[in-house]
Rosetta silent file (secondary structure, phi, psi, omega in degrees, C-alpha in Angstrom):
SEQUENCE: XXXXXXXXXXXXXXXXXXXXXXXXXXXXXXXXXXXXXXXXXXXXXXXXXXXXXXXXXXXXXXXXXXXXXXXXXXXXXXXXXXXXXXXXXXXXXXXXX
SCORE:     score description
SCORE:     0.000 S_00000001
   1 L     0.000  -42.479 -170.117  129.321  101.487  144.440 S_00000001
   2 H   -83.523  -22.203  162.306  126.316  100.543  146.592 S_00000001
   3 H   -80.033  -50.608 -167.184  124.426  104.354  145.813 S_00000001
   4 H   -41.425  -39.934  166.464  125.224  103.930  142.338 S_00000001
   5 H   -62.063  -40.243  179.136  123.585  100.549  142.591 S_00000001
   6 H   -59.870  -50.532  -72.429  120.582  102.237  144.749 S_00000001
   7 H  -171.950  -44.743  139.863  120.029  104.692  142.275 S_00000001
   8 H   -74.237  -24.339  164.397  119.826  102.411  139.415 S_00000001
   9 H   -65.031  -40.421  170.796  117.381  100.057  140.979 S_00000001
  10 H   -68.725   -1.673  104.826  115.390  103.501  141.470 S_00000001
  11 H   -18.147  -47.993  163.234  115.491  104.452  138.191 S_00000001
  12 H   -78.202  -23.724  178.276  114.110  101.268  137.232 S_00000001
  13 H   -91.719   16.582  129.222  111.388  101.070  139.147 S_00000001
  14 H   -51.867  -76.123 -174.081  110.433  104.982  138.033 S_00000001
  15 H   -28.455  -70.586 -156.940  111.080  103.662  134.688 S_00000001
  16 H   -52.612  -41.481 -178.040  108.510  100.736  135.221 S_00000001
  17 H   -77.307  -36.455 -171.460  105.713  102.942  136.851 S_00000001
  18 H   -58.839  -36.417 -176.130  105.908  105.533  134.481 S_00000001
  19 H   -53.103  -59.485 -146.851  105.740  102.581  131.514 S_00000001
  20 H   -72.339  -39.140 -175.917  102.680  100.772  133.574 S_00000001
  21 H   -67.043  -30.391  175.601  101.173  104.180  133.914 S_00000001
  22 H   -83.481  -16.482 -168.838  101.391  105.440  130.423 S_00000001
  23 H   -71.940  -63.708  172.562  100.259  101.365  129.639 S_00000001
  24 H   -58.506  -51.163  156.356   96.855  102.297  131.721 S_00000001
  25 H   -37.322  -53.810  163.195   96.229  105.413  130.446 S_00000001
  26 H   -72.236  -29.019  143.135   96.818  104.254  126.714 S_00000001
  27 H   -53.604  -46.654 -176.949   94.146  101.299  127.778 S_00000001
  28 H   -70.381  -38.936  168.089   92.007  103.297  129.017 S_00000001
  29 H   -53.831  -80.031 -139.032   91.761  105.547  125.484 S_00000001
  30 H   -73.283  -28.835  161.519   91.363  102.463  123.661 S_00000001
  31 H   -57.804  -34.028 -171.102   88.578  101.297  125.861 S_00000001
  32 H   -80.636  -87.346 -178.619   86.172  104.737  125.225 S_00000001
  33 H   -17.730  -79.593 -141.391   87.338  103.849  121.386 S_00000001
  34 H  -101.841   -6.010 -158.070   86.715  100.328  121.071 S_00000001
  35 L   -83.126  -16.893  161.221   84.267   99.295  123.883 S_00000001
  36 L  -100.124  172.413  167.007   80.805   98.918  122.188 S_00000001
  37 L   -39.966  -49.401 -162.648   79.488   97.295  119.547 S_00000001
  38 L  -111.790   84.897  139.795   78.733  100.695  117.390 S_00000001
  39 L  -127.928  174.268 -165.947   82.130  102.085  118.243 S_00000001
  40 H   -64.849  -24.742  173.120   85.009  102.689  115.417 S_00000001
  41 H   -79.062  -26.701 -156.624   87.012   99.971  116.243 S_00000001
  42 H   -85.880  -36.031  149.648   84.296   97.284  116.135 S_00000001
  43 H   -28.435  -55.548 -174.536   83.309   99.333  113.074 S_00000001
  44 L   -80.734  -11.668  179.413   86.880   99.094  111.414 S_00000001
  45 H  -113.185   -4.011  153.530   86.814   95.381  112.074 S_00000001
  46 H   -94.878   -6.076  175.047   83.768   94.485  110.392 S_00000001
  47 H   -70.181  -53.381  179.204   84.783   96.271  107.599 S_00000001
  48 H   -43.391  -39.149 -168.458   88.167   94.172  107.905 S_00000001
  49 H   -83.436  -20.202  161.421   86.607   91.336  108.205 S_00000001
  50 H  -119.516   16.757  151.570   84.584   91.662  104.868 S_00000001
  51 H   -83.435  -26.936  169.476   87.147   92.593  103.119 S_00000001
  52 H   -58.464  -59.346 -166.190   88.879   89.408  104.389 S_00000001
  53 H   -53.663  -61.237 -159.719   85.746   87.231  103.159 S_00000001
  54 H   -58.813  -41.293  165.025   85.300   89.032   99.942 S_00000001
  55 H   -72.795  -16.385  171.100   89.056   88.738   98.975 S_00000001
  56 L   -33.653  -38.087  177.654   89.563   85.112  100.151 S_00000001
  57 L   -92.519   26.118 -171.424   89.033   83.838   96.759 S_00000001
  58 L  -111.735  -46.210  179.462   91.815   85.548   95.368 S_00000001
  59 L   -82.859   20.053  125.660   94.487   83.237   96.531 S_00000001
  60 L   -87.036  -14.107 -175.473   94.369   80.512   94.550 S_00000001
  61 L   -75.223    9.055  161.462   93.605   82.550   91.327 S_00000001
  62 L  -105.977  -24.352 -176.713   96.918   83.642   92.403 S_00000001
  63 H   -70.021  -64.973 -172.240   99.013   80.638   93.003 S_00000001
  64 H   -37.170  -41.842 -172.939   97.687   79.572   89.387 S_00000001
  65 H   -67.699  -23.438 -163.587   98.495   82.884   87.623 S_00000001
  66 H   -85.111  -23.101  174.704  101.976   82.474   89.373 S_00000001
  67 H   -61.645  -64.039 -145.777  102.491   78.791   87.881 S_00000001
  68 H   -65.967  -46.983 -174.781  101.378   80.060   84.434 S_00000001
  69 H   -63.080   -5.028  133.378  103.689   83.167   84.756 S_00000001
  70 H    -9.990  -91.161 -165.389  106.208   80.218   85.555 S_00000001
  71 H   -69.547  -37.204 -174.976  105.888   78.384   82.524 S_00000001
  72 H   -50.834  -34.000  159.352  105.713   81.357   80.828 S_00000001
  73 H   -64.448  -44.587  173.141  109.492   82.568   81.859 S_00000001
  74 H   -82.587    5.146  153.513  110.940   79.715   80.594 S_00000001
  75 H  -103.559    5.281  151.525  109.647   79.910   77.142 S_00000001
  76 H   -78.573  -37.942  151.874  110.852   83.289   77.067 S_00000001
  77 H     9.399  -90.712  160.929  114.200   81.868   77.848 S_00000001
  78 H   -31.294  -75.753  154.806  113.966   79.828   75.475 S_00000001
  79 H    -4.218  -77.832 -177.054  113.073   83.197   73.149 S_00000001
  80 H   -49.419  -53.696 -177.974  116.023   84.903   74.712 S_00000001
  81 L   -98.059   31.375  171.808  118.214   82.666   73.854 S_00000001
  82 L   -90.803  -72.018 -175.112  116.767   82.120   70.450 S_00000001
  83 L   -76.162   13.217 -170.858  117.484   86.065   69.881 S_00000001
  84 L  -120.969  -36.960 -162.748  120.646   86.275   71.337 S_00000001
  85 H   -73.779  -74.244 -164.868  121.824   83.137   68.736 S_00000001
  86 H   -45.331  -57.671 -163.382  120.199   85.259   65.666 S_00000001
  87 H   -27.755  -78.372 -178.294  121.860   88.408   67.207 S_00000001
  88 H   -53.938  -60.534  160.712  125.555   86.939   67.269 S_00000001
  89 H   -20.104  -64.147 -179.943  124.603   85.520   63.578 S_00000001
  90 H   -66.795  -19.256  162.520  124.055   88.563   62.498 S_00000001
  91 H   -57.024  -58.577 -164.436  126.937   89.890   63.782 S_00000001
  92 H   -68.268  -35.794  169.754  129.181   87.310   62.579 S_00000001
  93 H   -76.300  -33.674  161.801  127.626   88.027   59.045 S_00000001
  94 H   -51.601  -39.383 -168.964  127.984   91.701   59.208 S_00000001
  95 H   -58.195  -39.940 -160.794  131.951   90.898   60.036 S_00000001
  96 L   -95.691   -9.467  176.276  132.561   89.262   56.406 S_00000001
  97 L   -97.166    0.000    0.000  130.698   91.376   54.297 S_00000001
């Protein structure tokens, strides 16, 4: 019981270095990427970043179109169950002739 125990604590703490090592290593990439000014990430995030600003003004022109498409379901409703009425009429009229 107590190597089994040994043997899992050593496992974890393998686990852990290998994680923190693969952690540094994967840091270390992303610094030489990202670490100036003119590099790709700071590149890809001014891009992001005016795509945020430029698109900004799209959500309320959305919440409105989403009201109007709103009211707009319930008078097709309304429609539907307008044409559904006629339908069964016409049914009901077909039966007797």
């Amino acid at each position: 019981m107590l190597l089994m125990t040994v043997l899992t604590a050593a496992l974890v703490i393998v686990f852990f270095l290998v994680l923190a090592y693969a952690l540094i290593k994967i840091s270390n990439v992303l610094r030489s990427i990202g670490g100036t000014p003119t590099s790709y990430l700071a590149k890809l995030r001014f891009g992001l970043r005016a795509i945020e600003v430029e698109t900004g003004h799209l959500t309320p022109q959305v919440v409105r179109v989403n009201e109007t498409l709103s009211s707009i379901a319930g008078g097709l409703e309304a429609v539907d169950e307008r044409l559904v009425g006629t339908i069964n009429a016409a049914v009901a009229q077909k039966r007797y002739q």
